[in-house]
C-alpha positions, 0 to 999 in steps of 0.5 A: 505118090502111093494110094491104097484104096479100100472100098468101103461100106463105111469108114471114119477118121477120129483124133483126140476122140472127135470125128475129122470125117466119115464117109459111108459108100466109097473109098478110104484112100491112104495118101503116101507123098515122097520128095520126088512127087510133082503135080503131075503125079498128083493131078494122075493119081487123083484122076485114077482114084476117081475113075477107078471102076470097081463097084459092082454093076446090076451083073455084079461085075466091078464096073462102076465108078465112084460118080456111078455110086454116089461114093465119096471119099476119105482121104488119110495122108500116110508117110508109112506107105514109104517105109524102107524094109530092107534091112533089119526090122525098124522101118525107115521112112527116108523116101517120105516127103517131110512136111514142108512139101507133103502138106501142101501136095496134100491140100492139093490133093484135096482141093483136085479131088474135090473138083472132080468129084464136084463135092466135099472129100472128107479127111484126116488131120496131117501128121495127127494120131488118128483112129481109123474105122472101116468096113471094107467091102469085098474086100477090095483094096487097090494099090496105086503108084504114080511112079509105075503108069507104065 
């Protein structure tokens, strides 16, 4: 399991011109799920997202995390964080979970995050054409492999 975090200021998901989340303190997190992820995958993942400190103290140091900010979260499912470039210059996207698996591990996500966080994770639409907004703060993004804890 793949997330890139980008600390926002703002961000917002729209599909068909109808805004599905927007979150303004916080992180715009993209979600990308192979076959081979589990639960365990998941519950690290989500637990790292969550206590990722890199917001800025009264020093300006990245010291706090998203509970220290009253940051929240959208979250985007994203199977192109899985695209094999390898070879020529059409991307493959063999190591993406298909959907009968990466949806459910999706809600998951957002049920786990949810719970952690102690208050509603705003989203995307699965497998939708969506438009995403952001102003990223910093810029700070954060690239997390669940395949790589060590």
């Amino acid at each position: 399991m793949r997330a890139v975090l980008q600390r926002v200021t703002q961000a917002s998901c729209t599909v068909d011109g109808d805004i599905t989340g927007q979150i303004e303190t916080g992180f715009l997190v993209l979600l990308g799920i192979e076959d081979a992820d589990t639960n365990e995958d998941l519950d690290w993942l989500a637990q790292k997202i969550v206590g990722m400190r890199v917001f800025g103290d009264e020093n300006g140091m990245m010291n706090k995390a998203l509970a220290d900010v009253n940051g929240d979260i959208l979250l985007i499912s994203q199977f192109t964080l899985f695209a094999s470039t390898k070879k020529g210059n059409r991307p493959g996207f063999t190591r993406a979970a298909r959907p009968d698996i990466a949806i459910p591990l999706y809600e998951k996500m957002i049920e786990k995050l949810s719970t952690l966080m102690g208050k509603k994770i705003q989203t995307g639409i699965f497998g939708a054409d969506m438009k995403i907004a952001l102003v990223n703060d910093g810029p700070v993004t954060i690239l997390i492999d669940s395949k790589n804890k060590e």
